[in-house]
C-alpha positions in Angstrom: -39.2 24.1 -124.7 -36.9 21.1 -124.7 -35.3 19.9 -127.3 -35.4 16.9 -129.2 -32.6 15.4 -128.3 -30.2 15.7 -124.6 -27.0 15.5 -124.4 -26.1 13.5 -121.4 -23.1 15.6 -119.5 -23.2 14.4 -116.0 -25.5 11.2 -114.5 -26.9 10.1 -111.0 -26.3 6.3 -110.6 -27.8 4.7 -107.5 -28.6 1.1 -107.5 -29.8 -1.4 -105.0 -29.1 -4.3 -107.8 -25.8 -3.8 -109.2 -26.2 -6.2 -111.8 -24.7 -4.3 -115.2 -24.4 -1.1 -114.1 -20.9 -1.0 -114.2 -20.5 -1.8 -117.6 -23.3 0.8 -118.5 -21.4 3.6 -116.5 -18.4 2.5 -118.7 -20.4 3.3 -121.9 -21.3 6.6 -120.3 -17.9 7.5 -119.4 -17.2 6.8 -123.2 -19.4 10.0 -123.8 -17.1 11.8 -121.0 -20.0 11.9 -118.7 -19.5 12.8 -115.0 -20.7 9.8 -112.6 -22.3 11.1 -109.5 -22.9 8.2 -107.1 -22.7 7.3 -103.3 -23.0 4.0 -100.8 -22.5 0.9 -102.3 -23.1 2.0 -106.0 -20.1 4.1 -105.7 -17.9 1.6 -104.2 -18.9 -0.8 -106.9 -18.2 1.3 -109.6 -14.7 2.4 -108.3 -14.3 -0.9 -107.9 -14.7 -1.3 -111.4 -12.3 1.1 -112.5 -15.0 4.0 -113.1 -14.3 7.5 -112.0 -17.2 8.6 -109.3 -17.8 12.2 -108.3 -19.6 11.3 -104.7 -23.0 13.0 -103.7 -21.1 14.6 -100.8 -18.8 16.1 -102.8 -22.0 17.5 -105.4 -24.2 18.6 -102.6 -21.6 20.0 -99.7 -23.9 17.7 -97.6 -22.9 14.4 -95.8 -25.1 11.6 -95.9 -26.8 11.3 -92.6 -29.3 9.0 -90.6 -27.0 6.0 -91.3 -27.7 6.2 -95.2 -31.8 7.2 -94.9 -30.5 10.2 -96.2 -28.4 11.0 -99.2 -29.9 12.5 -102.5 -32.7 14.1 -100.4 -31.3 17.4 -101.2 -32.0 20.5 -103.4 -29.0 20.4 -105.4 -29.4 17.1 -106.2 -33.7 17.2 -106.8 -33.4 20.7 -108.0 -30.4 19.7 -110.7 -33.2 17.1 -112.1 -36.3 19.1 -111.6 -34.7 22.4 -113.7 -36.3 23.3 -117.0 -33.6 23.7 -118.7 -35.5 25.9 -121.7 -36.8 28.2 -118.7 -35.2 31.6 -117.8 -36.2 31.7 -114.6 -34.9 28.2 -113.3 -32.3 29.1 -115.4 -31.5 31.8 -113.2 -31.7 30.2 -110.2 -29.3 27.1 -110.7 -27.0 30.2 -111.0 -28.1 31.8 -108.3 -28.2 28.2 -105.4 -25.3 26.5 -108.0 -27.2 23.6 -109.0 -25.0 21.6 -111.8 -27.5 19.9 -113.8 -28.2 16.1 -114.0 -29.5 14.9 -117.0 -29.4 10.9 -116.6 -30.9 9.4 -113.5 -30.3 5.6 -113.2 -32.0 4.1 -110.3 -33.5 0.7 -108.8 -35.0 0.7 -105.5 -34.1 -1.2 -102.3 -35.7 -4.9 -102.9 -39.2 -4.4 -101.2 -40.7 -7.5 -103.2 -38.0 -9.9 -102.7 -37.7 -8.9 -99.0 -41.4 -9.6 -98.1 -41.3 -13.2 -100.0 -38.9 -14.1 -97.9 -40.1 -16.8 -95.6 -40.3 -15.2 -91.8 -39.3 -11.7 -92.6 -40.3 -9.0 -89.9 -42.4 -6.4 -90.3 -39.3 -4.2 -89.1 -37.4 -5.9 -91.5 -40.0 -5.4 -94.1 -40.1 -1.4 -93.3 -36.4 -0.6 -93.5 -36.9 -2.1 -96.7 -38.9 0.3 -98.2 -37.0 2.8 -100.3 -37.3 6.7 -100.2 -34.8 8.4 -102.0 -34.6 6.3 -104.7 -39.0 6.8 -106.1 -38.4 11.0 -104.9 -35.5 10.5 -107.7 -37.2 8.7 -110.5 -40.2 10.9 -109.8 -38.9 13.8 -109.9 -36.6 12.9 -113.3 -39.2 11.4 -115.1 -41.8 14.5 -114.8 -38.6 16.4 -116.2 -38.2 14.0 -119.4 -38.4 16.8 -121.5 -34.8 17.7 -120.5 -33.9 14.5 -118.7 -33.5 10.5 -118.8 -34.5 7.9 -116.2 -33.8 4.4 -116.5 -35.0 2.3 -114.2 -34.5 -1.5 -115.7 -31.2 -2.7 -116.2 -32.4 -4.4 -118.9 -32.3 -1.0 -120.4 -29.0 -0.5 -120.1 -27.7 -1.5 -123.7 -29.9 0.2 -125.7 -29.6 3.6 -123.9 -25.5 2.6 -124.4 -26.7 2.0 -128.4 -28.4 5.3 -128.4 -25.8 7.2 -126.8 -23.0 5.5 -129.4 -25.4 6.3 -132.7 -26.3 10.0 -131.6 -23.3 11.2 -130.0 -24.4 11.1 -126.8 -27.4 12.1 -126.6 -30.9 10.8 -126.0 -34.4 11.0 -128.0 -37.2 12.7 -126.8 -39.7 9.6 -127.9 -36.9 7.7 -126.0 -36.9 9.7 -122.6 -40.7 9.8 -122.9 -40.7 5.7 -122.9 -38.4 5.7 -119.8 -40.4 7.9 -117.9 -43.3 6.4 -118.5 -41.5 2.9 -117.6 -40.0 4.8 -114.4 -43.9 6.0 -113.3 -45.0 2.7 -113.9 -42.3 1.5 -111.5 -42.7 3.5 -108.8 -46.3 2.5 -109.2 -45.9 -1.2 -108.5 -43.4 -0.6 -105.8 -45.8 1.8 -103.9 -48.6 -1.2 -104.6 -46.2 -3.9 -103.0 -45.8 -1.8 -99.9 -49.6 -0.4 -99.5 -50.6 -4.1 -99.9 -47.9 -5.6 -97.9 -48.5 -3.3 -94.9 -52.5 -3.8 -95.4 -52.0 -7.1 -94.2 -50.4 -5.6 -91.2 -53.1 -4.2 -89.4 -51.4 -3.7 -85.7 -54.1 -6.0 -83.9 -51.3 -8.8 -84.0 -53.1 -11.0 -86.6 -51.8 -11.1 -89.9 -54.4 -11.2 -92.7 -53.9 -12.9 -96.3 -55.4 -9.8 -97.8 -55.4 -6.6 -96.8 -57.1 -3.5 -96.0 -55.8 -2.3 -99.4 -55.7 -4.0 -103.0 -53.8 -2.2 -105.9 -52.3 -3.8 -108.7 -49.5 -2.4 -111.6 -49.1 -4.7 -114.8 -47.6 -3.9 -117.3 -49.3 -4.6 -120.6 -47.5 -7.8 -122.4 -49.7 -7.8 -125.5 -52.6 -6.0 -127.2 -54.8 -8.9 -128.2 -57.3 -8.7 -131.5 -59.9 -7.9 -129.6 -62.0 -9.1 -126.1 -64.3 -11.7 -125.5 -66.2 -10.9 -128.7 -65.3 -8.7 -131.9 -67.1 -5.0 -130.6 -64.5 -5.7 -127.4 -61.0 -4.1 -127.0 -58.7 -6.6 -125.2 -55.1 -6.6 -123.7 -53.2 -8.7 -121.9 -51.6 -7.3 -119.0 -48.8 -9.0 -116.0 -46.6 -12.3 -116.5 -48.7 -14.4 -118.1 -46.4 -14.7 -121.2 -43.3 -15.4 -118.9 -45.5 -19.3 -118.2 -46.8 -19.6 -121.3 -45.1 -19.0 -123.9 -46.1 -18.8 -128.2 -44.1 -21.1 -130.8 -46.4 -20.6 -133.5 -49.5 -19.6 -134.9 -51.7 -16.3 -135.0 -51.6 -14.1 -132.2 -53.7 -15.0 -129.1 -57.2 -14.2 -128.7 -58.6 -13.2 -125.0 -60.1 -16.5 -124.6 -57.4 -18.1 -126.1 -55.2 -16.9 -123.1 -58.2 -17.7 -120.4 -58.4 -21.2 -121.8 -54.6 -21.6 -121.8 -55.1 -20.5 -118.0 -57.5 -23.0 -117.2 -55.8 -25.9 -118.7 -52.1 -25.0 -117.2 -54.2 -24.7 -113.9 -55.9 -28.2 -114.6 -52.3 -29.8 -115.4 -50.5 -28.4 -112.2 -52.6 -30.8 -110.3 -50.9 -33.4 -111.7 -47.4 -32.5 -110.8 -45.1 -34.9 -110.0 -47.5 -37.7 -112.0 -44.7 -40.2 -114.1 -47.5 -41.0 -116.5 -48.6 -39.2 -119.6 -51.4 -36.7 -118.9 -53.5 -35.4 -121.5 -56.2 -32.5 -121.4 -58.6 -31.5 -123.5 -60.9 -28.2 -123.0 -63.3 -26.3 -124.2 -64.3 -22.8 -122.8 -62.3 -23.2 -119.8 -63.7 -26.5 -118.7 -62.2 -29.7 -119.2 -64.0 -32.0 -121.3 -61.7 -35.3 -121.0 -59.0 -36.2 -119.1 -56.3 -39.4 -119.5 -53.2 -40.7 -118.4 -51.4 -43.4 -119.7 -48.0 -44.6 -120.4 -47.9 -43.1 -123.9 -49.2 -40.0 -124.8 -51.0 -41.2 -127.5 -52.7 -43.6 -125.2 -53.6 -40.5 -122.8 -54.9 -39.0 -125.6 -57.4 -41.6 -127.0 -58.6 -41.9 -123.3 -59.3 -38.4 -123.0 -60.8 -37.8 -126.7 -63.3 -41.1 -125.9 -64.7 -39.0 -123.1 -66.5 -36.6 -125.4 -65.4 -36.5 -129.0 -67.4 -33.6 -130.1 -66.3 -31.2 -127.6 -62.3 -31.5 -128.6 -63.2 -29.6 -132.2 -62.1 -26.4 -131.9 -60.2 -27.0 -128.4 -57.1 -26.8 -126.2 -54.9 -29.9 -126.0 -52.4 -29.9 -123.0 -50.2 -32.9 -122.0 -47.8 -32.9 -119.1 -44.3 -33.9 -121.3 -42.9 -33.3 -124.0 -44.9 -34.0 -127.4 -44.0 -36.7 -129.8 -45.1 -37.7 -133.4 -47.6 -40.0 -132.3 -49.0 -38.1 -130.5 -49.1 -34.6 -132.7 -50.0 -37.2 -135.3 -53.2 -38.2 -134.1 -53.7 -34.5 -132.5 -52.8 -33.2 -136.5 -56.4 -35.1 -137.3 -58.6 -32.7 -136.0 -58.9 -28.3 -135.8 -57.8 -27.4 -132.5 -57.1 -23.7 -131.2 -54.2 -24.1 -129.3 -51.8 -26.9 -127.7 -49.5 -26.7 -125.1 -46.8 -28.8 -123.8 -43.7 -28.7 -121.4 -41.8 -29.0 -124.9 -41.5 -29.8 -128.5 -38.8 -31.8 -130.8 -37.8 -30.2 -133.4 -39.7 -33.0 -136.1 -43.0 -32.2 -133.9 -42.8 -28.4 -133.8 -42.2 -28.5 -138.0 -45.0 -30.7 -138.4 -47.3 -29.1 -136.1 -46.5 -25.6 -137.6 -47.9 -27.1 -141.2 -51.6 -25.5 -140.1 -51.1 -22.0 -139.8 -53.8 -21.1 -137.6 -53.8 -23.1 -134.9 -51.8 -21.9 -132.0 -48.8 -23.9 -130.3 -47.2 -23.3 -126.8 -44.8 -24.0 -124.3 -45.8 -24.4 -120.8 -43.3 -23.8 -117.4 -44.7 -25.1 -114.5 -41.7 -23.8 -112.4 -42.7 -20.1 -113.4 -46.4 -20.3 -111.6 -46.5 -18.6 -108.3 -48.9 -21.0 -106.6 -49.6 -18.2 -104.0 -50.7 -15.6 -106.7 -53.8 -14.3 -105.6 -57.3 -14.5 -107.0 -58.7 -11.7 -108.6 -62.3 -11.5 -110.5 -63.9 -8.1 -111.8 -67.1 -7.1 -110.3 -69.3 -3.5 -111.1 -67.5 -1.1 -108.9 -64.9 -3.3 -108.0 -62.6 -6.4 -107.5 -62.8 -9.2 -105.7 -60.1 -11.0 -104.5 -59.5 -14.7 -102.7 -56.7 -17.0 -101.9 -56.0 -19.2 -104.7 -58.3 -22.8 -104.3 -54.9 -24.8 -103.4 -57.1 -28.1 -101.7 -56.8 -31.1 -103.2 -58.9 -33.9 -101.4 -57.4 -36.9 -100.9 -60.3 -39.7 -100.1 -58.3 -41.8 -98.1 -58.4 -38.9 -95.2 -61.9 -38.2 -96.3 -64.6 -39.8 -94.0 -65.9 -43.1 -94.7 -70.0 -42.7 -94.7 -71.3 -45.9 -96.0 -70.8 -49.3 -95.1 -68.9 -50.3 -97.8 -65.7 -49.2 -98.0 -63.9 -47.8 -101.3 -61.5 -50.5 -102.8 -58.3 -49.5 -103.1 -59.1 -49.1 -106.9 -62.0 -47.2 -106.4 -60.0 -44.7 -104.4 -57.1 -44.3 -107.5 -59.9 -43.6 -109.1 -61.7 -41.2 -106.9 -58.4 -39.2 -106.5 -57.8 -38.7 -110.0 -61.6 -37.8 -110.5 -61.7 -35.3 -107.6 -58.1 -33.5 -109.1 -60.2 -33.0 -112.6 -63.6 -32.5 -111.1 -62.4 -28.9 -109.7 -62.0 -27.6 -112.7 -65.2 -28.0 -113.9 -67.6 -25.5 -113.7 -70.1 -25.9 -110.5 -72.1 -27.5 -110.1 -69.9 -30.3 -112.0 -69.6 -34.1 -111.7 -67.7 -36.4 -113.2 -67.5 -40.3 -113.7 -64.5 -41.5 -113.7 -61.8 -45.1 -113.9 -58.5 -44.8 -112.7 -57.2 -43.3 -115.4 -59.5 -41.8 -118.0 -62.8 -39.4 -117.4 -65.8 -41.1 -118.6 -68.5 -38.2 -118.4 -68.4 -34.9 -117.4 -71.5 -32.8 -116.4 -71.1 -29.2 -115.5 -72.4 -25.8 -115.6 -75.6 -26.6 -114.2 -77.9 -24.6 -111.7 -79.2 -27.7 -109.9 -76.9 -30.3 -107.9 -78.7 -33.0 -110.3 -78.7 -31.5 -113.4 -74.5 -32.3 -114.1 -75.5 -36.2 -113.6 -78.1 -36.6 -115.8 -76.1 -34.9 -118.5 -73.3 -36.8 -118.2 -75.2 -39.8 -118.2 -77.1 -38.5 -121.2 -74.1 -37.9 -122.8 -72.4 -41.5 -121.8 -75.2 -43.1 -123.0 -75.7 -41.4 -126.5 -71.4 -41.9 -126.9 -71.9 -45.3 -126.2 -69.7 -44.8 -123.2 -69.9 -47.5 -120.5 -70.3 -46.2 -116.9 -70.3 -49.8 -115.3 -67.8 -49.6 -112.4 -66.9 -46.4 -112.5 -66.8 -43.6 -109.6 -68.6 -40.6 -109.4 -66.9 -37.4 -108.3 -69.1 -34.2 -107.3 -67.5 -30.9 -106.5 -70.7 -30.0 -104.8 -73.2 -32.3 -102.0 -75.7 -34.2 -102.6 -78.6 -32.8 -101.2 -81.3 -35.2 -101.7 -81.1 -39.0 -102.6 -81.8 -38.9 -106.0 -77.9 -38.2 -106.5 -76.3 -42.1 -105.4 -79.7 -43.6 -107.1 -78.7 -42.0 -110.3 -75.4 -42.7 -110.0 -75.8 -46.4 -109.0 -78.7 -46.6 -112.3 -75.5 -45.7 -114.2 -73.0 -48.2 -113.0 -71.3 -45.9 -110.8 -69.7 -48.2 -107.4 -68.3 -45.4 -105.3 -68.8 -41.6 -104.9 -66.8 -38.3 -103.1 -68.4 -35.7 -102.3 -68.4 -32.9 -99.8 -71.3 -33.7 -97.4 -73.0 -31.7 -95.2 -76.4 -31.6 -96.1 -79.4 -31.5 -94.2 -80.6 -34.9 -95.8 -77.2 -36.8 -95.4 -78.9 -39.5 -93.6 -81.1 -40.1 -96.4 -78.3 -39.8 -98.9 -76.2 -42.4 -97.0 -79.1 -44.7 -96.4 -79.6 -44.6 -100.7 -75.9 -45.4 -101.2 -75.8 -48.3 -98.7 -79.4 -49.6 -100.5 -77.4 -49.8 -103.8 -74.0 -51.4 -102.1 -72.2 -47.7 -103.2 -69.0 -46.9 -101.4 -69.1 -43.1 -100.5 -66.9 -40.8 -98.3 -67.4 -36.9 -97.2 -64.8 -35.1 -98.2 -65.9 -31.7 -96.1 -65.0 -29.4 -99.0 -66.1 -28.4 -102.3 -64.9 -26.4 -104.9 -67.1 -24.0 -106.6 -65.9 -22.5 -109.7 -67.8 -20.1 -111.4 
């Protein structure tokens, strides 16, 4: 049996980033702890002033292979692996001379960042992949009854803390937390490399996804519950180092797939000088608008569809000012989001208790990230939908061609039509969404509601554009779009009936161009 707590006597410190570990070998050596290290870990550390007992030195073996081998060695695994409560492991460390090690510190050689690199080489990639470094964590974390692992640097101080307050030694409920930290590691390093080499299938073509798929997250936050109340829900991976909570109760599940969807509707706009403003509602925008002010985004996006907004997510593209949160204060709202807050704006908004507020960084998105949906059995994964049209490459189909106005408009519509759920459309000005349809199993369906909608709202459709994430199969589309004031359209194209669709268009003076790609979303 182990006991509760270990004394730490004599630690195995091997790094690939060095970052910190001197001053946590420091602490250790506080505790008179013997520092076994080797390569570049050892250097640093003597470099630091810290006395180093070398792994040649502990195992009587050199290292060999040019470095590949080092701790691979049963002095070094069996000085981890040893029960120490158990008479017969007892009696052999006596018997082979195994000194015990009862701290293992170790990062691994940097896989991740290697194969992110842009051009790296599949030898490259390979002489990256770490082997003593997992056999070590490994083996010390399935011996955490009588030994520590610590595999995140940012572990360092509090293992230094717990060290200082029990006189050097180390909790059980603590060693069990760092070995289940350490398996977890060794977990997502073996994913990176199973996945990276799965795209490396020898018949000199390199595939976006693999023959293999594993993920390892690590759970950020338990969440209430799921998608509804008899659900368990968690929220598992990054997502927290993007958005991040200033206020408010804790986040629902689809709180955190709204957030998702609206961060993902606002990175189209990058590098846009004016005001941007969102407003969803279960994951699908229901007004758009940009403007000089935010306030004056936000009264072109709320116009859209002012029922929709109750109950919401608000997302604007700078930072939030009174105004604004002012006229956002008037009605109940889930969550909002924004690159940043004043300090006046985050106290007022903080006044209602239960609506949730949050910062957004763009900069911490990894455009690249793949997509990943839940099926029975299974997963599937895509490439992340990265196409944005622009019209002016699109092809011109109609006689008339789009204005130069109509095409600011059809850009901006065609950026907030992919984001609606298929089959969507959307009728659009330059700068504001008039009517949204979406959701709907015909490729008609999403234009009558809008204009439905528009026309109950009292919203004006004359001169706008028309936007449809999916083509216009028969020519009812244009004609309905035309009956509603609409004076250009994008769409994909590629129907059977183009011709006819054209020939409507032209007969109503419409300006139209094939974009060749649509974006379902489902």
């Amino acid at each position: 049996m182990s006991s509760d707590r270990v004394v730490i006597r004599r630690a195995l410190i091997g790094v690939a980033d060095k970052a910190g570990v001197a001053e946590f070998a420091k602490a250790l050596e506080r505790h008179g702890v013997e520092i076994v290290s080797t390569g570049g870990t050892m250097a640093a550390l003597e470099a630091a002033g810290v006395k180093v007992r070398s792994v040649e030195s502990f195992t009587g073996s050199p290292e060999m292979l040019d470095g590949r081998v080092k701790t691979l060695h049963p002095k070094i695994h069996g000085a981890i692996l040893a029960r120490r409560g158990d008479q017969s492991h007892q009696r052999q460390m006596l018997q082979h001379r195994l000194e015990p090690i009862d701290l293992v510190v170790v990062n691994f050689y940097p896989f991740e960042k290697t194969v992110a690199k842009p051009g790296v080489s599949l030898d490259e990639a390979i002489e990256n992949i770490d082997i003593g470094g997992p056999a070590l964590v490994r083996a010390a974390a399935k011996n955490h009854g009588d030994v520590a692992v610590v595999v995140d640097a940012a572990d360092y101080a509090a293992i230094a803390a717990e060290l200082d307050s029990h006189q050097g030694a180390i909790a059980a409920d603590t060693r069990w937390r760092l070995a289940r930290k350490a398996f977890a590691r060794v977990t997502a390093y073996d994913a990176a490399i199973s996945n990276y080499l799965g795209t490396h299938a020898g018949d000199g073509a390199d595939a976006a996804l693999g023959e293999t798929f594993s993920l390892a997250l690590e759970r950020e936050q338990a969440l209430r519950y799921g998608e509804n109340p008899h659900q368990t829900g968690a929220l598992y991976g990054r997502f927290l180092d993007i958005a991040h909570q200033l206020h408010g109760k804790e986040l629902s599940f689809n709180n955190v797939v709204d957030i998702s969807s609206a961060m993902n509707l606002m990175l189209e706009f990058e590098g846009e000088r004016r005001a941007v403003v969102a407003i969803l509602k279960h994951n699908t925008p229901c007004g758009v608008g940009v403007a000089d002010t935010l306030k004056g985004a936000w009264d072109k996006a709320f116009a859209t569809d002012p029922d929709s907004p109750f109950g919401g997510i608000i997302i604007a593209n700078r930072p939030w000012d009174m105004e604004f949160a002012r006229a956002v204060d008037e009605l109940f709202t889930e969550v909002l989001i924004g690159p940043a807050y004043p300090d006046e704006v985050i106290s007022f908004l903080r006044k209602k208790k239960n609506r949730r507020v949050m910062t957004f960084n763009p900069g911490a998105v990894d455009r690249k990230e793949l997509d990943v949906k839940k099926v029975l059995g299974g997963l599937l994964v895509q490439t992340p939908d990265l196409a944005i049209e622009d019209p002016r490459e699109a092809k011109i189909v109609t006689r008339r061609r789009p204005t130069d106005a109509e095409m600011r408009a059809l850009t901006f519509g065609i950026k907030v039509c992919k984001h609606i759920k298929s089959n969507a459309i959307a009728f659009v000005a330059e700068d504001r969404t008039l009517a949204v349809g979406g959701g709907a199993t015909s490729r008609i369906d999403p234009v009558y509601a809008a204009r439905e909608k528009a026309a109950r709202l009292k919203v004006a459709l004359e001169g706008s554009v028309l936007v449809s994430e999916a083509l216009f199969p028969f020519p009812d589309g244009p004609t309905l779009a035309a009956e509603a004031g609409a004076t250009a359209i994008a769409q994909p194209g590629g129907a059977v009936r183009d011709d006819e669709v054209i020939a409507a268009a032209d007969k109503f003076g419409l300006a139209m161009v094939f974009t060749g790609v649509r974006h379902f979303r489902h």
